[in-house]
PAZALO-898973 format. One record per atom (N, C-alpha, C, CB): residue in three letters; x, y, z. Coordinates in steps of 0.1 Angstrom, whole numbers, plus 5000, padded with zeros to 4 digits. Glycine has a CB too. Layout:
ALAXYZ/...
END
This chain:
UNK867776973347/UNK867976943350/UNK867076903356/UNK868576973352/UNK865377093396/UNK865277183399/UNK865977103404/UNK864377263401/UNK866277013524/UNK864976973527/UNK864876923535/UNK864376923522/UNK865276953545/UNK865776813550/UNK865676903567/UNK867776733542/UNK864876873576/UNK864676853590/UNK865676723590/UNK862876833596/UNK866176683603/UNK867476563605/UNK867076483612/UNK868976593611/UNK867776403614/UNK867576303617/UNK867776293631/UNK868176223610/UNK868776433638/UNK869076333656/UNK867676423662/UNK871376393669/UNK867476403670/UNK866276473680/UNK866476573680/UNK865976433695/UNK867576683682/UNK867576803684/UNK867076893668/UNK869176823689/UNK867276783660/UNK867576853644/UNK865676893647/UNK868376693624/UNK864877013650/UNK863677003652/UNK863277073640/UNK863077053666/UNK862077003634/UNK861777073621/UNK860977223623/UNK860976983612/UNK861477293615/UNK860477433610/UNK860677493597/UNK860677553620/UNK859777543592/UNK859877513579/UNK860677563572/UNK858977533574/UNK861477693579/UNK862477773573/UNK863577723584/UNK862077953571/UNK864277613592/UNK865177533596/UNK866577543582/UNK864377363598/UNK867577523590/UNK868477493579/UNK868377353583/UNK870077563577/UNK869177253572/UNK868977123565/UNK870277053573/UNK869077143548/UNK870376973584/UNK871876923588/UNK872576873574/UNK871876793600/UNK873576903570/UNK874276853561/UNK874476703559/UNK875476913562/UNK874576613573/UNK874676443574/UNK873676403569/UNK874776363588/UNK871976493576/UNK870676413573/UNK870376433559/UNK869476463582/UNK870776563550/UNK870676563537/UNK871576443526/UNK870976703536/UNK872876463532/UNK873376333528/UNK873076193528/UNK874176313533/UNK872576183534/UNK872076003539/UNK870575983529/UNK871475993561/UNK869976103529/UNK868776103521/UNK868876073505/UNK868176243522/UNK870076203500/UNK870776183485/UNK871176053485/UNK872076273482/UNK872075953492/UNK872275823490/UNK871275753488/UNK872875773497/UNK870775743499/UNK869275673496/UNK868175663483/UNK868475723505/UNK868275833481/UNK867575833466/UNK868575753452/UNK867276023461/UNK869475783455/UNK870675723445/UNK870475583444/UNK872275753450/UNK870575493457/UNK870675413454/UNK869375333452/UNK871475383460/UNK867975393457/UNK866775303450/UNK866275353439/UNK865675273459/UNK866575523434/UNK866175523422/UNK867475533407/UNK865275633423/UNK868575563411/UNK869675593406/UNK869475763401/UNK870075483395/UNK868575853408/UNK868475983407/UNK869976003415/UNK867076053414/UNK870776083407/UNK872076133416/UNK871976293415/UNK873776073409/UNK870876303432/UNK871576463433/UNK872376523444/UNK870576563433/UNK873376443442/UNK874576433453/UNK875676583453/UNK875676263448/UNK875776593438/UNK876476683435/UNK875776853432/UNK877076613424/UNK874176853435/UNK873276953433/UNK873777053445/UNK871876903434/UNK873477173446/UNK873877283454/UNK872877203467/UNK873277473447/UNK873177243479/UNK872977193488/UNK871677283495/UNK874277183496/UNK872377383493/UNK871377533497/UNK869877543490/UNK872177673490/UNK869877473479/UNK868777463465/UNK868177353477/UNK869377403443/UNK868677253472/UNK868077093477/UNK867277133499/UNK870276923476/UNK867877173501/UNK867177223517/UNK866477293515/UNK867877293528/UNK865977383503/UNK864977433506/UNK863777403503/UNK864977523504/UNK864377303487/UNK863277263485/UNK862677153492/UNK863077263474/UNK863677043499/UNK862876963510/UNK862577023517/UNK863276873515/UNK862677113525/UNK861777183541/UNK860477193537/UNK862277353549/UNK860177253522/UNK858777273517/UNK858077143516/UNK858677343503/UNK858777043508/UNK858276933513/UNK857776873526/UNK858976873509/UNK858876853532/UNK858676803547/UNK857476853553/UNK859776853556/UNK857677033550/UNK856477063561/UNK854777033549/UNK856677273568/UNK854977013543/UNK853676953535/UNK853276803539/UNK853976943518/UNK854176773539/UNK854276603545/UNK853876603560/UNK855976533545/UNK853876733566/UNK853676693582/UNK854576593590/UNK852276623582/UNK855776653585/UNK856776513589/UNK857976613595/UNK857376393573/UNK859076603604/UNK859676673618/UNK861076603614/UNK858876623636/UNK861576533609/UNK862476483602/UNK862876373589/UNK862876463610/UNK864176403586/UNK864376323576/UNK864276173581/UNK865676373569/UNK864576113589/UNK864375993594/UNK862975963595/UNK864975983605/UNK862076033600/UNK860676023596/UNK860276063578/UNK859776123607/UNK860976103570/UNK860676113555/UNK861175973552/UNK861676243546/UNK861875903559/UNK862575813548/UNK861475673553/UNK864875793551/UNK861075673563/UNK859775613567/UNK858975633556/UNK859275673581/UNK858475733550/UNK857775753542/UNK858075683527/UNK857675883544/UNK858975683528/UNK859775653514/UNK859575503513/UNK861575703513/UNK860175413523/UNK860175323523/UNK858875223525/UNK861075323529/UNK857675313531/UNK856175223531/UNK855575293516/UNK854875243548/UNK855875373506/UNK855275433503/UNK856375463486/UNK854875533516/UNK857175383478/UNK857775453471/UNK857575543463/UNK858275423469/UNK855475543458/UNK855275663449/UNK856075803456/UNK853475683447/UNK856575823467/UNK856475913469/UNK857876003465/UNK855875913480/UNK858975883460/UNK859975913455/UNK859776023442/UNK860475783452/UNK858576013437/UNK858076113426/UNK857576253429/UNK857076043419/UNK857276253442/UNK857076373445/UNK858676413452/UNK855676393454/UNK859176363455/UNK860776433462/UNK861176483448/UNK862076283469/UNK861376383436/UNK861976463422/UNK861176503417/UNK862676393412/UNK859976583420/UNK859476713415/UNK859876803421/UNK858176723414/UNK859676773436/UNK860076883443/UNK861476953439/UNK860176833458/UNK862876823434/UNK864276893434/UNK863776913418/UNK865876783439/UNK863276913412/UNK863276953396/UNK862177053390/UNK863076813386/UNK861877103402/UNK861177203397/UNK861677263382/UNK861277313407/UNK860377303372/UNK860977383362/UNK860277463360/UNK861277343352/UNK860377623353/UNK859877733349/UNK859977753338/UNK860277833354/UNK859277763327/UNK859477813319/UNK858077823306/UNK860477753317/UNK858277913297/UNK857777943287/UNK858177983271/UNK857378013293/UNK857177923264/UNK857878023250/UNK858778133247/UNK856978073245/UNK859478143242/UNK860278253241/UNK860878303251/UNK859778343238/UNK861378253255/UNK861578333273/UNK863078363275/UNK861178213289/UNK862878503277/UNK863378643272/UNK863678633263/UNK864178703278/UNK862978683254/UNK862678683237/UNK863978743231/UNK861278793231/UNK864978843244/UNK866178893233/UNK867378783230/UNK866879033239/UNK867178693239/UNK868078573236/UNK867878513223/UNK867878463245/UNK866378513223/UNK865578443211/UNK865878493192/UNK863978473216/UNK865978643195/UNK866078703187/UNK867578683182/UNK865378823189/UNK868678673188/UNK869778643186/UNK869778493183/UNK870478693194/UNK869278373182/UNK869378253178/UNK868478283164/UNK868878153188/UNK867578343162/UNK867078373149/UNK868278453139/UNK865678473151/UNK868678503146/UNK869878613137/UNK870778523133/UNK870878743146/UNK871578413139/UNK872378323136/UNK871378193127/UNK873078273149/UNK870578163127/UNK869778073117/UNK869678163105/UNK868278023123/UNK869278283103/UNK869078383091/UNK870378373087/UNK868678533093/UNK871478433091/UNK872578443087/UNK873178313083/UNK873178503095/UNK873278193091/UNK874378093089/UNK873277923086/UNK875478103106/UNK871977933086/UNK871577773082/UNK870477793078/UNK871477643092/UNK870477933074/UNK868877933062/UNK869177853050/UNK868478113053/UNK870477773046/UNK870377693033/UNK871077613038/UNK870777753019/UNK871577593050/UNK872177473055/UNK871777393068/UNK873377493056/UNK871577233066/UNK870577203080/UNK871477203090/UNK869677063082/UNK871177233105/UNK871477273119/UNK870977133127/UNK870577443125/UNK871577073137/UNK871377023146/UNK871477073158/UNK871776943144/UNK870377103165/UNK870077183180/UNK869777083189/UNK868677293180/UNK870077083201/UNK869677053211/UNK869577103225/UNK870076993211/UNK868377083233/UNK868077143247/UNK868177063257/UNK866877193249/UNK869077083264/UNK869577013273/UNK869077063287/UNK870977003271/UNK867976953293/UNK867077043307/UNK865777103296/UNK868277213317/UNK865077013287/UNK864277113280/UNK862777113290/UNK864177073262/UNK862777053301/UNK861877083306/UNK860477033303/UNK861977183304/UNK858877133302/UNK857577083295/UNK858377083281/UNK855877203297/UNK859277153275/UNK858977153261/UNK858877283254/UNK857677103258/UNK858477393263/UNK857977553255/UNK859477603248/UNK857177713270/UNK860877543253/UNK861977633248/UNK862477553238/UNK863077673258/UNK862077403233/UNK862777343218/UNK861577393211/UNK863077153216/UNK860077403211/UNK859177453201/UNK859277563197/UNK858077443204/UNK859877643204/UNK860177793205/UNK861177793192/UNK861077853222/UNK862277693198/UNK863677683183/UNK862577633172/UNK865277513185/UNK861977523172/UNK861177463161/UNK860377573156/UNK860277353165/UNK859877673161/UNK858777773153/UNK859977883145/UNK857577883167/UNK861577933152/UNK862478003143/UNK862677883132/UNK863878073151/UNK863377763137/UNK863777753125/UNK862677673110/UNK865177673129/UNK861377653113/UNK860277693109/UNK860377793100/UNK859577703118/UNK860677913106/UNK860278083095/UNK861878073091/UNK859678283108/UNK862777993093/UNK864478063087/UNK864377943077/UNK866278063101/UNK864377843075/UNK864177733067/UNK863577733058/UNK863977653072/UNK864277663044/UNK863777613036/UNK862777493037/UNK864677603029/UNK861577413034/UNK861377313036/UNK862477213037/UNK860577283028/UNK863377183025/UNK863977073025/UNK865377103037/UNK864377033008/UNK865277233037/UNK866377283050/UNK865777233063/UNK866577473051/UNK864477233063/UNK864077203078/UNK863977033079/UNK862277283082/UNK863477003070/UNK863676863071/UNK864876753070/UNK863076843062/UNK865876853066/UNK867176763070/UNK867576813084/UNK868476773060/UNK867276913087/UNK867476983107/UNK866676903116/UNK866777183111/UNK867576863127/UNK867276833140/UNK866776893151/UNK868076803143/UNK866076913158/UNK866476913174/UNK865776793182/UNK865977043181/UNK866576823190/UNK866776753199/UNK866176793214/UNK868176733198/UNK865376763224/UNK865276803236/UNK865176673241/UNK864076903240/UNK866276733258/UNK866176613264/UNK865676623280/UNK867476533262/UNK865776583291/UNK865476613304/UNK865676453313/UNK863776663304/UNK865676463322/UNK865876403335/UNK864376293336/UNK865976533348/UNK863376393333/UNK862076403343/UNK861076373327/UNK861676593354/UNK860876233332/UNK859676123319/UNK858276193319/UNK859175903327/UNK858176233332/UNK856876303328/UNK856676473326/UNK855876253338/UNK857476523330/UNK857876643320/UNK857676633304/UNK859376653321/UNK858876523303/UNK858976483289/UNK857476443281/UNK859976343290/UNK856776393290/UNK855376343286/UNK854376443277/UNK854576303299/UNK854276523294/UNK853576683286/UNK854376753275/UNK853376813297/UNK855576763274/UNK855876823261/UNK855676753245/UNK857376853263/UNK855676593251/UNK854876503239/UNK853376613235/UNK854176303249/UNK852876573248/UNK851176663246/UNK851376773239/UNK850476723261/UNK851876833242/UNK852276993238/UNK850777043241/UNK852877033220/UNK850277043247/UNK849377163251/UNK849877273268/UNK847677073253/UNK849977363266/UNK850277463274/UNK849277603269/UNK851877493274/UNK849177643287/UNK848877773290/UNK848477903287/UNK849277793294/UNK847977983287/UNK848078103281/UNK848978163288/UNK846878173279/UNK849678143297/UNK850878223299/UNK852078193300/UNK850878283306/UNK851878053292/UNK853078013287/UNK853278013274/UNK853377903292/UNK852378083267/UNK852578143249/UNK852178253247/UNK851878063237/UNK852878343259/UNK852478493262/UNK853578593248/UNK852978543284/UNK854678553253/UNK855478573245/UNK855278513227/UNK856578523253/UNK854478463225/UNK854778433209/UNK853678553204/UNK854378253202/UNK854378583195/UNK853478713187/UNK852278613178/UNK854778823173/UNK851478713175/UNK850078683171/UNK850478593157/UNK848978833170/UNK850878673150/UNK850878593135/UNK851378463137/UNK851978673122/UNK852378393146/UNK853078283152/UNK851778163158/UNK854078353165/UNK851578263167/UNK850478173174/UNK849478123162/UNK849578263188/UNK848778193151/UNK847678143145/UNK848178023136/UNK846978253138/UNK849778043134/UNK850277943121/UNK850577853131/UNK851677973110/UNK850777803142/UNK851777683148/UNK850877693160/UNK853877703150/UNK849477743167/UNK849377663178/UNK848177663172/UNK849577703192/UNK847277593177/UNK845577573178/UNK844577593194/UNK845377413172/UNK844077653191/UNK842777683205/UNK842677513208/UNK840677783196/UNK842477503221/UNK841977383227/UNK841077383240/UNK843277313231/UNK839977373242/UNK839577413255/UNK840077513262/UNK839777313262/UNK840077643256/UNK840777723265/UNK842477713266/UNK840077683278/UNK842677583267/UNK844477603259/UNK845077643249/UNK845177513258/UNK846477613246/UNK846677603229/UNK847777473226/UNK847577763223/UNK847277423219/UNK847977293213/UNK849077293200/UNK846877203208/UNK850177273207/UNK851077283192/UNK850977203179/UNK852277243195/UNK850577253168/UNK850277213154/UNK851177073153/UNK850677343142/UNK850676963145/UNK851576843140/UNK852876923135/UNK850676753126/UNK852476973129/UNK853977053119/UNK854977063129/UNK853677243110/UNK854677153135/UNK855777203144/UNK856377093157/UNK854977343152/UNK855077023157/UNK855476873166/UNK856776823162/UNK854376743163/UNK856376793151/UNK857576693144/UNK858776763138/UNK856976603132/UNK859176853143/UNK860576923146/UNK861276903156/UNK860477043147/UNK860876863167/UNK861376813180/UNK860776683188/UNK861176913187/UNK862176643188/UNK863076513193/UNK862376473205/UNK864876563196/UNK861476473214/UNK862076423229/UNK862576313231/UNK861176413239/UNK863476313247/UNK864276173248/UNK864576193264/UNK865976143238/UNK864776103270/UNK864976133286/UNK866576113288/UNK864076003296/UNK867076193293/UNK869076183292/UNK869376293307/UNK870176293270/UNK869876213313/UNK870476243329/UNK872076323323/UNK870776043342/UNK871976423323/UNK873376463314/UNK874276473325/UNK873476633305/UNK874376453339/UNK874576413350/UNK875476303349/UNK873576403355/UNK874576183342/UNK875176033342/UNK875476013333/UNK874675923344/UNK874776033319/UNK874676003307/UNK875576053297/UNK873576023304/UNK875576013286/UNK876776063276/UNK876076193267/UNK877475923265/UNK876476293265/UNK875676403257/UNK875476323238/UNK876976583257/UNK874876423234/UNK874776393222/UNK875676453211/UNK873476403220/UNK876376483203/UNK877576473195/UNK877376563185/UNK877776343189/UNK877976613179/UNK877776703165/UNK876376793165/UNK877676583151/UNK876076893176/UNK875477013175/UNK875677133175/UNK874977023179/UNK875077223164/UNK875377393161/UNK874577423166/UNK875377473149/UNK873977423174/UNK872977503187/UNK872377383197/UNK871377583178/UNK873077453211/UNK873177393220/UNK872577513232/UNK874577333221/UNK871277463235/UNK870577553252/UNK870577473259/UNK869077623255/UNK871377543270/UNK871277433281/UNK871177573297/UNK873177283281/UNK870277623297/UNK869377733307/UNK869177723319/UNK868177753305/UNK869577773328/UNK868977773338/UNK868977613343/UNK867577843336/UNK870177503345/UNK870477383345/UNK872077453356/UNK870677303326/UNK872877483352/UNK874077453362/UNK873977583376/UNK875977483351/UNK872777633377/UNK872477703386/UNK872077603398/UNK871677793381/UNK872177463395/UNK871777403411/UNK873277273409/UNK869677303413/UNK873877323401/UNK874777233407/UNK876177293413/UNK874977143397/UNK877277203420/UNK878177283423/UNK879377293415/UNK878277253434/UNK880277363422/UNK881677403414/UNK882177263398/UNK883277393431/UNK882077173411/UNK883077043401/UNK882076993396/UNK884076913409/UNK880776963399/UNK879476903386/UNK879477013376/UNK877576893394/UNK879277123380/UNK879277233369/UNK880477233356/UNK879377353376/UNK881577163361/UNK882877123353/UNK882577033350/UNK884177113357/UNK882176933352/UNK881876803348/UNK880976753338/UNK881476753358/UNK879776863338/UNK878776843329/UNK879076933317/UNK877476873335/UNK879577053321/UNK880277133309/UNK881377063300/UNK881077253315/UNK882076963304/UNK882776933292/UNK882276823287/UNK884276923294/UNK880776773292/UNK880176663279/UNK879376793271/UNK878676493285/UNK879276913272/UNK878077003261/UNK879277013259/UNK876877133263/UNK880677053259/UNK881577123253/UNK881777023240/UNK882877153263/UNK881976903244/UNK882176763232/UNK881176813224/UNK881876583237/UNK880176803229/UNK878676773216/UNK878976943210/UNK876176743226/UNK878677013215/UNK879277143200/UNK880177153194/UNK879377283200/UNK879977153180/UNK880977163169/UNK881577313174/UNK880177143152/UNK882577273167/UNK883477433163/UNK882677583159/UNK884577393148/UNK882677653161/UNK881777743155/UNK880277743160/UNK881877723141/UNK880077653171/UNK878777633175/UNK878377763184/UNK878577503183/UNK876677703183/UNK876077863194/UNK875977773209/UNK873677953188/UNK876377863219/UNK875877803235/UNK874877923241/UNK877377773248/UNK873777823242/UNK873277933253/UNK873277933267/UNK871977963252/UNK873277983273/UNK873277953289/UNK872278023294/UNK874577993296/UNK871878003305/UNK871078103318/UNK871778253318/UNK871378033338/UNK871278343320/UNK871778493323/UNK872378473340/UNK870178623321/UNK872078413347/UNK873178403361/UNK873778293359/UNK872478373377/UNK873878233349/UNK874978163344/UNK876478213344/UNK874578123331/UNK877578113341/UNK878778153339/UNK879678063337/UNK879178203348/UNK880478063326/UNK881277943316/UNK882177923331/UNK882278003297/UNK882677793329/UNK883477743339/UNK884777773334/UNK883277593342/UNK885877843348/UNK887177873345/UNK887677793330/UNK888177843358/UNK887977673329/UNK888477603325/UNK888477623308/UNK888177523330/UNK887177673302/UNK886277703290/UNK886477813285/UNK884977693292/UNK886377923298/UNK886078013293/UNK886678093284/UNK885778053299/UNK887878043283/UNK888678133262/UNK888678033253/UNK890878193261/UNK887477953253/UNK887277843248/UNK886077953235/UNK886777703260/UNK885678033241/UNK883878053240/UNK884078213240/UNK882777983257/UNK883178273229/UNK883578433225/UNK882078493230/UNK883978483204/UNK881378563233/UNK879678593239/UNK879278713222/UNK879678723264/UNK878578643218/UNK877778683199/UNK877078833206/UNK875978513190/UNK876678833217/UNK876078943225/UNK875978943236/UNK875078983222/UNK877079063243/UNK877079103255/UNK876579033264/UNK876679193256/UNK875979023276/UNK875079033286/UNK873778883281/UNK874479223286/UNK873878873275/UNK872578723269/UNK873578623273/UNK871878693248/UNK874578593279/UNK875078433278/UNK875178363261/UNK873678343288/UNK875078423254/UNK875178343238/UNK876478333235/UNK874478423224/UNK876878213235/UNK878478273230/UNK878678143221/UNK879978293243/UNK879678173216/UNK880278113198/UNK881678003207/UNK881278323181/UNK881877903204/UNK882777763204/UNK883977833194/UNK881877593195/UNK884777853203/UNK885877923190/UNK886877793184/UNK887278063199/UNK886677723196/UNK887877543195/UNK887477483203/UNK889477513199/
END
């Protein structure tokens, strides 16, 4: 997918303040309507905290003095949607999820091609992650008719996962024989091989506003409906519900949780991981 001191004189800022609900409102509009970012429907509780960290970085005592800022200043609209889009992540991350999307590629599209997609993929480390299994589950001409797909909100996210160079502890998790076939040493980083590049898709898609993408057998979408609320969380769930086919894999976040509406829609392939199978 990842603040607000207020606006009347009493609203006084401190950095752990709660967020008046009007002054956070007025801000979300404002971003909506000069950038068409809509995080209107984001948890409210997420979004206050992470503007107060802002604010007090900014040296600024209310949102009416932020929006001063905004308006002489609109680079700074790019630091507000870093601040609400924070992302975390790494290769493999929690590898036992991982190992169960390998178990379903071995079993079910080692001779047939798969279309995947990551929805919220973030820098990039969790579609390369898919691209390096279905890499080792694939036939050449199997991998080459397979897709994925990663998509995100955030262009320059999207950018560095173009780059593909990351961290050493964000390819903590890939086992050694992995790392020597599909990354390369870089200054002290590691750079994802051409090969493995060109397994994955990037594209920028607000799954928020935007229409999902259609006919996929593996669908991650992680650690994404944990900042939004009740009825966005319905809302966005039934465009991933469209795009997986029948019989498809979903992964979710582990504090994740299928929306009432779905959930005898969807069977869990293993316990406790959030993986579950599209039954209709």
């Amino acid at each position: 997918m990842n603040v607000l001191p207020g606006i009347l004189h009493s609203e006084t800022f401190t950095h752990k303040a709660v967020i008046p609900h009007d002054g956070l409102t007025r801000l979300l509009e404002k971003v909506y309507a000069a950038k068409g970012w809509d995080f209107r429907d984001y948890k409210r509780s997420t979004l206050s905290r992470r503007l107060s960290k802002l604010l007090h970085s900014s040296r600024v005592s209310s949102c009416k003095e932020y929006s001063r800022i905004l308006d002489h200043d609109p680079s700074e609209y790019n630091r507000l949607f870093s601040a609400f889009t924070i992302k975390v992540s790494e290769f493999f991350r929690e590898p036992e999820v991982f190992d169960v999307i390998e178990k379903v590629l071995r079993d079910e599209f080692s001779g047939a091609p798969a279309k995947a997609w990551c929805c919220g993929c973030a820098y990039g480390e969790e579609a390369y992650s898919l691209g390096i299994l279905f890499s080792e589950q694939m036939s050449r001409k199997v991998l080459s008719e397979s897709r994925i797909f990663a998509t995100d909100i955030d262009c320059e996210a999207l950018e560095q996962a173009r780059r593909a160079v990351y961290r050493e502890e964000a390819v903590q998790n890939v086992p050694r024989g992995l790392r020597e076939k599909y990354l390369m040493p870089s200054d002290g980083l590691h750079r994802v091989g051409a090969g493995l590049r060109g397994t994955v898709r990037f594209g920028t898609l607000d799954i928020v506003q935007n229409h999902s993408i259609r006919g996929v057998n593996i669908l991650l979408c992680r650690n994404l409906f944990i900042y939004f609320n009740k009825a966005l969380q319905e809302k966005v769930f039934q465009k991933l519900d469209y795009a997986l086919k029948e019989g498809g894999i979903l992964v979710m976040g582990k504090a994740e949780v299928l929306p009432g509406p779905y959930a005898d829609r969807y069977t869990p392939v293993v316990r406790g991981l959030n993986v579950y199978r599209k039954n209709r």
